[in-house]
C-alpha positions in Angstrom: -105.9 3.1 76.1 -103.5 1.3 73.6 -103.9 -2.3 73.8 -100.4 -3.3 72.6 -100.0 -6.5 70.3 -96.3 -7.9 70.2 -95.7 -10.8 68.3 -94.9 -14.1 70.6 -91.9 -14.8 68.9 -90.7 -11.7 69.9 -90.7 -12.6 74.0 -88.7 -15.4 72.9 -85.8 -13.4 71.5 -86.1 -11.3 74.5 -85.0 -14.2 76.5 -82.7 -15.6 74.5 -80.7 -12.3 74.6 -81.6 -11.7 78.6 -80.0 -15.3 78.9 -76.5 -14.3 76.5 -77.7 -16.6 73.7 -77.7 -13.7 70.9 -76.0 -10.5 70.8 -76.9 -7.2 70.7 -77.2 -6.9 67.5 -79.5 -9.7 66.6 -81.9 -8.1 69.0 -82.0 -4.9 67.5 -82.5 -6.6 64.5 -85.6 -7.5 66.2 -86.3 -4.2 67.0 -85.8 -2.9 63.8 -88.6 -5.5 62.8 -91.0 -3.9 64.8 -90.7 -0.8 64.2 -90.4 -1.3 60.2 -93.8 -3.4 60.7 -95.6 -0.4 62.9 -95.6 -2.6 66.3 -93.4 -0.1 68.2 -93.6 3.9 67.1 -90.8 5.7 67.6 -90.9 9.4 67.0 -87.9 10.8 64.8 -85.6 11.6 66.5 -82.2 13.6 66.4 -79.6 11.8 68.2 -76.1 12.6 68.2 -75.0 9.5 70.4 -72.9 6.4 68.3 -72.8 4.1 71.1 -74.1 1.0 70.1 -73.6 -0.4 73.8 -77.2 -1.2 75.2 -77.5 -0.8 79.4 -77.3 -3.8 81.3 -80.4 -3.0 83.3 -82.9 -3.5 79.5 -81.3 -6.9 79.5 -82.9 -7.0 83.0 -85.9 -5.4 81.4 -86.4 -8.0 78.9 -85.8 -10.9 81.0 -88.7 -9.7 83.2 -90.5 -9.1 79.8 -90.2 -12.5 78.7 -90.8 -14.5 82.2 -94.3 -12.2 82.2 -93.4 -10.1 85.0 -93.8 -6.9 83.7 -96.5 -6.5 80.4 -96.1 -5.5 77.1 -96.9 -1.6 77.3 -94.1 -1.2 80.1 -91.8 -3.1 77.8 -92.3 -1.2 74.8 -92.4 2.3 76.9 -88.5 1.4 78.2 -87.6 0.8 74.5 -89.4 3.9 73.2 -88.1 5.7 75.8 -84.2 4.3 75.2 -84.5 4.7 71.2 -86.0 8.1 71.7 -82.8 9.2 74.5 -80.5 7.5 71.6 -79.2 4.6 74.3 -80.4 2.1 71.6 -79.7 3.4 68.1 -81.9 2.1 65.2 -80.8 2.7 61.8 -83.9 1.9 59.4 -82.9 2.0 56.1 -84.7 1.8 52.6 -86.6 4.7 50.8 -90.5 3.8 52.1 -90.5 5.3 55.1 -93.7 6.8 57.4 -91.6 9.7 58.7 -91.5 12.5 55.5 -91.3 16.3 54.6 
C-alpha cells in the first residue's frame, strides 16, 4: 500500500475552487504543482482532447475531498484517472522532466 502525502494547503484550494472562489485554472496550477513535485504520478499519456472544461461532478469530488469525506488516495485516483482520459489537461513545461527516451 501507498500511503499518499498531499500537502494541507492543497485541501484548501480544493475548497476554495469547490466553493467558486478560484477558477479552473488556478487549480490546475495546483495540479501542475503536484505533479512537477512527484506528489501525484501521472503516466504519459497521448491525449488528443483540447477541452480545458473540467466536469462538474470533480468539483463535487473535491469539495468532499476537502470537508474529509472521502481520503486522499480516492482523491488523487479521480485526478489520475481524469488527467490520464485527458478530461483535465496538464501542460508541464520546462526541459527536466522524469518522463524520457
Amino acid at each position: 500500500d501507498t500511503e499518499f502525502v498531499i500537502p494541507n494547503w492543497v485541501k484548501d484550494v480544493a475548497k476554495y475552487w469547490y466553493e467558486n472562489n478560484i477558477d479552473d485554472d488556478s487549480f490546475i496550477g495546483t495540479l501542475k504543482y503536484l505533479i512537477t513535485h512527484e506528489v501525484l504520478i501521472i503516466p504519459e499519456t497521448d491525449t488528443k482532447s483540447t477541452s480545458s472544461e473540467i466536469p462538474a461532478w470533480v468539483k463535487n469530488t473535491a469539495g468532499w475531498w476537502a470537508d474529509n469525506k472521502i481520503n486522499d488516495e480516492t482523491f488523487v485516483n479521480a485526478l489520475q484517472y481524469l488527467i490520464e482520459v485527458g478530461m483535465i489537461q496538464i501542460k508541464i513545461s520546462g526541459s527536466s522532466g522524469g518522463g524520457g527516451y
